[in-house]
C-alpha positions in Angstrom: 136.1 157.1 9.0 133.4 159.5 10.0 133.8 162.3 12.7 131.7 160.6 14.9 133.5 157.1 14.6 136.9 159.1 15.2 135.1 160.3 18.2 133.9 157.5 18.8 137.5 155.7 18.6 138.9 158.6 20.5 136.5 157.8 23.4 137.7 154.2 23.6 141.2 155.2 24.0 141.1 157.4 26.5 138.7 155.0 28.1 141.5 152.6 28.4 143.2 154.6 31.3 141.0 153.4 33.4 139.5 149.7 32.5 140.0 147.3 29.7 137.3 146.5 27.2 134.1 144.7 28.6 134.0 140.9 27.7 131.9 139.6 24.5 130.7 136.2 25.4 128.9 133.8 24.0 126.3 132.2 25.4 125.7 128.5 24.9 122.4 128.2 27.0 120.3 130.9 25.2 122.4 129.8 21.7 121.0 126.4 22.4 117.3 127.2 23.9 117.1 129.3 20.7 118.7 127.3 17.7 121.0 130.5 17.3 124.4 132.4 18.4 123.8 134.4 20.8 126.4 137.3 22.2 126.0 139.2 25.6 128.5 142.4 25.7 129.2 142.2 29.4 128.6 145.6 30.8 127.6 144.6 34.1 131.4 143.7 34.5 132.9 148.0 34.1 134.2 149.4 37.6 130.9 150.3 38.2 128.8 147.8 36.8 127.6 149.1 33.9 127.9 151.6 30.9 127.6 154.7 32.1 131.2 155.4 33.1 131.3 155.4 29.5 129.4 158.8 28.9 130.6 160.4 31.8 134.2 159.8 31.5 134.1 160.9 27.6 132.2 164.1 28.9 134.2 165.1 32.1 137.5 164.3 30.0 136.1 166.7 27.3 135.0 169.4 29.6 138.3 169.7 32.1 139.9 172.4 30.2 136.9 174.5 29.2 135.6 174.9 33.5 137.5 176.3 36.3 139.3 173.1 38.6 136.7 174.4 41.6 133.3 173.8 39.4 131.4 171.2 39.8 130.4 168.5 37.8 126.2 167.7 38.7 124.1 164.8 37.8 120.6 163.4 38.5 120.4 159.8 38.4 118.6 156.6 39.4 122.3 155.3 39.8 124.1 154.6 37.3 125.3 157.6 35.8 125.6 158.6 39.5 128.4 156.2 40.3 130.1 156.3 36.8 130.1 160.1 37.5 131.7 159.7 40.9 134.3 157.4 39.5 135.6 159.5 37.1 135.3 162.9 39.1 137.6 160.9 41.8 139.7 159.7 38.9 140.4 163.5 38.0 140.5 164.6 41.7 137.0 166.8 40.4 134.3 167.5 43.0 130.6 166.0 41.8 127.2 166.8 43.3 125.2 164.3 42.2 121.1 164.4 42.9 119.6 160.9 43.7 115.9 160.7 43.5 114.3 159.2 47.4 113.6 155.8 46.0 117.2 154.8 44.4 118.3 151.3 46.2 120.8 151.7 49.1 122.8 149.9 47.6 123.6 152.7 44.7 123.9 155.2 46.9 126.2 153.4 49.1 128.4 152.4 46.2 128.6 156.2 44.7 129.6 157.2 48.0 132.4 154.4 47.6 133.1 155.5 44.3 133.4 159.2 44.8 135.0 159.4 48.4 135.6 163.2 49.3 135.3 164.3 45.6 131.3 163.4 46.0 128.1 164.9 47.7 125.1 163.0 47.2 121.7 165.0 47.6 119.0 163.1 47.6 115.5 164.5 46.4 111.9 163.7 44.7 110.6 160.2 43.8 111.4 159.8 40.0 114.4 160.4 38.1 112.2 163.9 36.2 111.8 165.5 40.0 115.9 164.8 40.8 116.5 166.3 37.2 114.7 169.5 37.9 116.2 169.8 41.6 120.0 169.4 39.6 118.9 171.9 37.1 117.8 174.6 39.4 121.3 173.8 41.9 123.0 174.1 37.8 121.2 177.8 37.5 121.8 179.0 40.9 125.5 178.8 40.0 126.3 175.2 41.8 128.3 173.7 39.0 128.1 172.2 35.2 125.1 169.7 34.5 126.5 166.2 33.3 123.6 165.3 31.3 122.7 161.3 31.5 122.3 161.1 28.5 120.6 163.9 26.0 124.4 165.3 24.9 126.5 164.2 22.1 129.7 163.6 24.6 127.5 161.1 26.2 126.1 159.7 23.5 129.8 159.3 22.2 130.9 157.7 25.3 128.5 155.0 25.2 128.8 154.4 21.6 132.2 152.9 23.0 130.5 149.9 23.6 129.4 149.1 20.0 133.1 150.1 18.7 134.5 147.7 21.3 132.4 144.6 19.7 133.2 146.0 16.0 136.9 145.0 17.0 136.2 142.0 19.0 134.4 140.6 16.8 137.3 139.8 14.6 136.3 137.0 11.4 132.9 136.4 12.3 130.2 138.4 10.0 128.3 141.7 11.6 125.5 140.3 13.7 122.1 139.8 12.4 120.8 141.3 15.3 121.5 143.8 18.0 119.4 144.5 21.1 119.9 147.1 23.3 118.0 148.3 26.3 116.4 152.0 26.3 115.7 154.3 28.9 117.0 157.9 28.2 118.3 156.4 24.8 122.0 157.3 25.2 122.9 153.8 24.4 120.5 153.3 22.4 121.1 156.1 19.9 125.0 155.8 20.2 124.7 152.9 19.1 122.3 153.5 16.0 124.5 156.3 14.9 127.5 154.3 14.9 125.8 151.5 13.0 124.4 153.8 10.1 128.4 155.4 10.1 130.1 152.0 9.6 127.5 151.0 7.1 126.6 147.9 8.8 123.2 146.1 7.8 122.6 144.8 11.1 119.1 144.8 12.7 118.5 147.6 15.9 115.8 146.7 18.2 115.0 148.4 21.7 114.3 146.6 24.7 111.7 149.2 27.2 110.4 148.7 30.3 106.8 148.3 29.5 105.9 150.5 32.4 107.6 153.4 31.3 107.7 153.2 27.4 109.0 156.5 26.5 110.7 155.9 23.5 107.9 153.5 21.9 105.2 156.3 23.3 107.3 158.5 21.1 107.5 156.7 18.2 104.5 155.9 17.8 103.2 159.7 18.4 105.8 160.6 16.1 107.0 163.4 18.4 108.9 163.4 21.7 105.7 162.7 24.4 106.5 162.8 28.0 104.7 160.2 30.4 102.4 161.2 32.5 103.2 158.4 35.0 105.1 155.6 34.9 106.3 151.8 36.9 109.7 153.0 38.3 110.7 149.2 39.1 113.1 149.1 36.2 114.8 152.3 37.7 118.0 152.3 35.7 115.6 152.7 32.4 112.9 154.5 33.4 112.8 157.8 32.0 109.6 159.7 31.4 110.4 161.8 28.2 113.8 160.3 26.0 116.2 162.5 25.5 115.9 165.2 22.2 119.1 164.5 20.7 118.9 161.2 21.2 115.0 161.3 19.9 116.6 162.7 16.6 118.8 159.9 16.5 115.8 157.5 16.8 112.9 158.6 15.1 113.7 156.6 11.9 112.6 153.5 13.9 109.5 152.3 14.2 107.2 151.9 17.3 107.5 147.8 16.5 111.1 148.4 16.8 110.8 149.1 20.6 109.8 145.3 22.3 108.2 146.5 25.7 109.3 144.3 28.9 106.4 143.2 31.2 108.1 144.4 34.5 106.9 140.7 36.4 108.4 138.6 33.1 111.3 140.8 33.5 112.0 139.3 37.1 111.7 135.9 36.1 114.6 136.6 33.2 116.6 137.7 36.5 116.2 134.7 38.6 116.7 132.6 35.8 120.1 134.5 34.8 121.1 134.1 38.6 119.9 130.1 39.4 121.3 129.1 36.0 124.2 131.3 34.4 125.6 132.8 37.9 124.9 136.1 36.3 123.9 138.8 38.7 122.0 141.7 36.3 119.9 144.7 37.8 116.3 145.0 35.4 117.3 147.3 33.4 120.3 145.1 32.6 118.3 142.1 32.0 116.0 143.9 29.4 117.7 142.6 26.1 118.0 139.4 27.5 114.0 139.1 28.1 113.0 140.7 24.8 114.3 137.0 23.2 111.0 136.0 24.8 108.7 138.5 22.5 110.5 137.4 19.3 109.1 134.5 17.2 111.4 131.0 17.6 111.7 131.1 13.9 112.6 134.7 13.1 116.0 134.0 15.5 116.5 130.5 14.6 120.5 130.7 12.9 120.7 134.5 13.6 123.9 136.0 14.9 122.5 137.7 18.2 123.8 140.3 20.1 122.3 141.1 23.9 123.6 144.1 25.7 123.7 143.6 29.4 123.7 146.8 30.3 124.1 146.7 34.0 124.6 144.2 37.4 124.0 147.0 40.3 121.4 144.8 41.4 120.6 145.8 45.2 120.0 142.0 47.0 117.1 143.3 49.2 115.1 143.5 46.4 115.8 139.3 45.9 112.9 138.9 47.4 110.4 141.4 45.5 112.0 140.2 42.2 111.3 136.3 43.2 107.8 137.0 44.3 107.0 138.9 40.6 108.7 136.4 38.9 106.4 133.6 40.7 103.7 135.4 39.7 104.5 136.1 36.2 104.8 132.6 35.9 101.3 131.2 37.3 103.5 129.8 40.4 101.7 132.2 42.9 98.2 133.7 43.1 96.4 135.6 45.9 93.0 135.8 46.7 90.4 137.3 48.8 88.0 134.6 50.3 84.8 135.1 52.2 85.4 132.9 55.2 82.8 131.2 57.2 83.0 131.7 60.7 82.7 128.2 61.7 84.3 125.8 63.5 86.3 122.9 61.0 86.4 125.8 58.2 90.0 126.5 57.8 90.7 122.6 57.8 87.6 122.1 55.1 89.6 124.6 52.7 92.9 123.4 53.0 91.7 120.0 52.7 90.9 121.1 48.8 94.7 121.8 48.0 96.2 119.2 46.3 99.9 117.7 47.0 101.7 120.2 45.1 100.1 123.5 46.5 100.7 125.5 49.6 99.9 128.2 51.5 102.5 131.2 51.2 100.4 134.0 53.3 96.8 133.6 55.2 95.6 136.9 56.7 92.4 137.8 58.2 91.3 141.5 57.0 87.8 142.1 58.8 85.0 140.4 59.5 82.7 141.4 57.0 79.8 140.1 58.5 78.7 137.8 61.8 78.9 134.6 59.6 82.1 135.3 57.8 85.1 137.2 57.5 87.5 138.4 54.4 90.6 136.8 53.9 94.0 137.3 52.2 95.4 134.0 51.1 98.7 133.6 49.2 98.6 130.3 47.3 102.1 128.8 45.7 102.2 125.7 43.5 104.7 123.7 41.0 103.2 123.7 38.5 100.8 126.4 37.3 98.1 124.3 35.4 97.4 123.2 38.8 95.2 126.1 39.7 92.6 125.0 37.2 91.4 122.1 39.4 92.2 124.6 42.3 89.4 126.8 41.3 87.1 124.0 40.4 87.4 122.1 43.7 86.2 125.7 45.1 83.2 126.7 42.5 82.5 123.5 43.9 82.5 123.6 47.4 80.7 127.2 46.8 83.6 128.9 48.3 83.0 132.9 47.1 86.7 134.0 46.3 88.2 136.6 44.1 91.4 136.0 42.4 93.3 139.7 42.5 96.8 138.4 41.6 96.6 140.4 38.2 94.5 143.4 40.1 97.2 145.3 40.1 95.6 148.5 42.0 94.2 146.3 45.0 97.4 143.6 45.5 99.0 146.7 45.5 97.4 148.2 48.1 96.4 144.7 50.1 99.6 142.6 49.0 
């Protein structure tokens, strides 16, 4: 074996004194929607609900000896790392201040605090992940502890290339899988994985599933250099990273930018919702990304194929139910909103919703101003079954001469309005 797979193996034992080996599982409904076998490596179901423990344990287990027992271990993280990070410092009896951007769900912070009890403080500070970083870096320089990087170190990257050893050995008599698909944010996954695949010689096929708001790795492929965003959709938060990690861009820079499937952040939802209503499978986005990036590949290209999906995390905060349901409605033509000019006359709101048909309804009707003495602007929120049934929508109102504008996909203004 290679240094790195001895590492690798290494990692997984000491990994053991504190949780088994995630579940590989087949999947019979996405094996049957797709003609194929298709694998989900259950990360969602760690102590913490996802991978990261992985990279943090390997590096605070690796770095005990070398630091005094009073320094600190520091992160920055969206969440994950944060509550893998407490885990383990509270495992070692370790104290961790750990640097949570503004915008991280309560629910993650709640659960680090859980996870860390008196070993943890939690600062929270800026709005991305990049703004937290800097504000654990300067804490790191000042003399506040050791940085536990999220993911551009090769103890991380080692940890989390746990997960790919772990299926190597579960995977007993069947052949390597055709096809792997991990999710990307940072890239510690991501390149752990590659690495440990070139090492064991497999001939399996990589492919990176990226939020398609924050594309850092595909951005970086494609420049052929490392290229941070300049701004970015934080709603994936466990994976949205503005720059990838260096290490972990020397890792991946064989790959191509068609290598990296981006995620549209609204079909992303719908993925969620349909993992929840159908499989009873809670995932956060950023844990649903492999799942969704079946929907990008061509039917015949994975018909037969051994698949593997990592599910990379389930910290999924419930408030956000309703947000996720709302994009995935969307996403799907189920839900569109529009701004009407409304006469001011008497019979007028009857006269419109007269012109919806059986199946449509009215999810949000909101006078904004009135825009003149004859009519007013509106915000109206329409929901339907079945999304071909907008097309006679819209022609029952060129019709009737109603003057609308449909900003469902104006993502600027239903931003701003919705």
């Amino acid at each position: 074996m290679t240094k790195f797979i001895v590492d690798v193996a290494q990692a997984v034992s000491t990994l053991r004194n504190i949780f088994p080996e995630t579940p590989l599982q087949k999947n019979e409904f996405l094996s049957q929607k797709y003609f194929s076998e298709i694998y989900f490596k259950r990360e969602d179901l760690t102590p913490v609900r996802s991978y990261k423990i992985r990279g943090a344990f390997n590096f605070v287990s690796n770095m005990l000896d070398r630091i005094e027992p009073q320094t600190a271990f520091v992160c920055a993280s969206a969440g994950n790392h944060a509550q893998g990070l407490a885990f383990v410092c509270c495992h070692f009896q370790r104290r961790a201040v750990i640097f949570m951007p503004v915008t991280t769900p309560q629910q993650k912070i709640d659960k680090t605090r859980s996870f860390g009890k008196d070993y943890v403080e939690i600062r929270l500070t800026g709005d991305t992940f990049d703004q937290c970083y800097a504000a654990a870096q300067d804490f790191v320089v000042q003399g506040g502890g050791i940085m536990s990087p999220p993911f551009d170190d090769m103890r991380i990257i080692t940890g989390q290339a746990s997960v790919i050893y772990e299926i190597a050995a579960q995977w007993n008599e069947l052949q390597e899988p055709d096809l792997i698909i991990a999710p990307v944010g940072g890239g510690g996954l991501a390149s752990g994985i590659s690495l440990f695949l070139q090492e064991k010689g497999w001939n399996t096929i990589l492919l990176f599933a990226e939020p398609k708001g924050a594309p850092s790795l595909y951005s970086s492929l494609k420049e052929r250099r490392r290229v941070k965003l300049e701004k970015m959709d934080t709603f994936v938060d466990g994976a949205a990273v503005a720059e990838i990690g260096a290490i972990n861009f020397d890792l991946l820079q064989q790959y191509a930018p068609e290598d990296v499937i981006l995620i549209p952040e609204n079909r992303l939802c719908a993925t969620m919702t349909q993992m929840l209503n159908i499989e009873g499978i809670v995932v956060e986005p950023a844990g649903a990304l492999a799942i969704d990036a079946l929907k990008s590949l061509d039917r015949e290209y994975v018909r037969n194929k051994r698949i593997l999906l990592i599910i990379s995390g389930g910290n999924f905060d419930f408030e956000r139910l309703p947000e996720v349901k709302e994009r995935a409605l969307r996403f799907d033509g189920l839900k569109k909103y529009y701004i009407f000019r409304f006469p001011q006359r008497p019979g007028a709101l009857r006269s419109f919703l007269d012109m919806l048909g059986p199946e449509d309804d009215v999810a949000r009707f909101e006078y904004l101003k009135k825009s003149a003495r004859n009519f007013g602007s509106v915000l109206i929120a329409i929901e339907t079954k079945h999304a071909n049934n907008f097309i006679q929508l819209h022609e029952r109102f060129i019709e009737a001469g109603w003057i609308y504008k449909d900003i469902t996909d104006d993502q600027i203004l239903s931003d701003f309005i919705i």
